[in-house]
N, C-alpha and C positions, 0 to 999 in steps of 0.2 A: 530717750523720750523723744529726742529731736526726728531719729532717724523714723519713727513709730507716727509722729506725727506727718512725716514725710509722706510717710506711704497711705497713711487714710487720706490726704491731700488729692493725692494720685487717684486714688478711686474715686472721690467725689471729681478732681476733672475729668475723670474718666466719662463718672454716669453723666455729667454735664452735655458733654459731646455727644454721647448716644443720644440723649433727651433733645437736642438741640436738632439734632441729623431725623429726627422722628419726626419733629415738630415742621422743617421743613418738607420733609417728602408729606405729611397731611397736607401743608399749606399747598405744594402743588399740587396735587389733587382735588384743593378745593377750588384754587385757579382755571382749572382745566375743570370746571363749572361739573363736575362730576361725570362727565363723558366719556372717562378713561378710552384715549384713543393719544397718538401722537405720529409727527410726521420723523420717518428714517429716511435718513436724506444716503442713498446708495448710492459708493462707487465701487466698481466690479469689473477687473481687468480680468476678460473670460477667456475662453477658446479662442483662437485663430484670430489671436492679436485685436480683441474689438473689448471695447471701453462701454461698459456701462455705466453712467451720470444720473441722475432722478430722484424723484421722491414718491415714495408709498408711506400710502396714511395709514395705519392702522389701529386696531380698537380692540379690546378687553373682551372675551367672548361672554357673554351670558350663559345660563346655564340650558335655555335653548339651545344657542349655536354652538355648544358641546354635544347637546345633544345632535344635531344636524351636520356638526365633522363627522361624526362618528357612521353615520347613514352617508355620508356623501363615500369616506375613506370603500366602505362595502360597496357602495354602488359601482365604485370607480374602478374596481378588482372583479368586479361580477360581470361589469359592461365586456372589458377586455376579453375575458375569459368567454363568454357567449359571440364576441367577433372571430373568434378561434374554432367557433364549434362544440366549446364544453360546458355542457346542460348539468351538472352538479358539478360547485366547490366547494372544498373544504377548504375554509380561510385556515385552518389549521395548520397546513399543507404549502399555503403559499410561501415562498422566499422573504426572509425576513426585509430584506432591502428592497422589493416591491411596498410589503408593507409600511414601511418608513415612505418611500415617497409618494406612497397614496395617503398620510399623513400628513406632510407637508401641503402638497396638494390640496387637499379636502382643507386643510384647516385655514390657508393663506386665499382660497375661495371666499370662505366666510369671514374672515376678518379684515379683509381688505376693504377700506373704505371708497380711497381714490389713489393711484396709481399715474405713472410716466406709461406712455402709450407701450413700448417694447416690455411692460409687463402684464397688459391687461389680457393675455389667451393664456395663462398658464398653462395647459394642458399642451398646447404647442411650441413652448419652448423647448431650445434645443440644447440649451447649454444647462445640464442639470446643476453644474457649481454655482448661476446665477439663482438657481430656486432655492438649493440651500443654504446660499451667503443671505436670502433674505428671510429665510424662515431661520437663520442664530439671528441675524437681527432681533427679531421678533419675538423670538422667545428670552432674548436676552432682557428686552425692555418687559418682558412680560412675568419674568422672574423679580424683578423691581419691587412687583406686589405681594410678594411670598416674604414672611416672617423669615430671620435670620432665624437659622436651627437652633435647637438648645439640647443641650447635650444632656440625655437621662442615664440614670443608674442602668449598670447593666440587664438590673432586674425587669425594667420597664421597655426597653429599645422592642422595636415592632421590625420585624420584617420587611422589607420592601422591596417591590418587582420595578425594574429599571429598563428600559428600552433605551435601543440605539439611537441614537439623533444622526449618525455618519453614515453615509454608504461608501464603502470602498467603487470609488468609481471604477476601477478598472475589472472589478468583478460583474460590469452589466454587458 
């Protein structure tokens, strides 16, 4: 009976802990006056020995500025491709790892609030590991807001399409 009570013990500290860890990620949220945005404070030892220090603020996209990655990621692969000379593409077609950093790109455009000056030209930086050490950033603090999964019966599981977040740099 002891051991039996032991273990219902355990689950209710269990849910204690869950409810408690809930109740503060609300509370920051309500702190953070509802703005859903915070500051990543980067350090990023890059190419050819050079140290990047700083801070970028970032912010929770609306369902606008998804729409508006999504137009900028196209624009930003169409632009290229018409400085090349080429009058139809099929995005279908394109390199997946173009596609991932025209994602990166388009989405760290819009979400960026305020920024350390050697991040404000994205488009002309050179050292792509510094664009995508800030976009895991980002996406890391931006998964924060995503429900922990729950696990359904096998009858219920949904299919799901998953994209790269990596590029093998040495494949550009």
């Amino acid at each position: 009976m002891d051991d039996a009570r032991g273990t219902n013990m355990d689950k209710v500290d269990n849910l204690m802990a869950e409810h408690k860890n809930n109740l503060n990620s609300l509370a920051s949220r309500v702190n953070a006056g509802g703005k859903y945005e915070t500051e990543l404070v980067i350090h990023y030892e890059g190419e050819c020995d050079v140290v990047y220090d700083g801070m970028v603020v970032v912010k929770r996209p609306t369902v606008q500025d998804i729409i508006k990655i999504g137009v900028l990621k196209s624009n930003y692969i169409m632009k290229q491709a018409e400085k090349l000379g080429v009058r139809h593409v099929d995005l279908t077609l394109i390199d997946s790892s173009v596609k991932i950093i025209a994602t990166w790109v388009a989405e760290l455009s819009v979400v960026v609030v305020r920024c350390t000056p050697w991040f404000s030209d994205i488009l002309n930086i050179e050292d792509l590991g510094l664009v995508q050490h800030v976009y895991d950033r980002y996406t890391e603090w931006l998964d924060s807001f995503r429900r922990p999964s729950v696990t359904k019966p096998d009858g219920d599981s949904q299919a799901s399409q998953t994209e790269e977040t990596e590029v093998d740099q040495e494949a550009l």
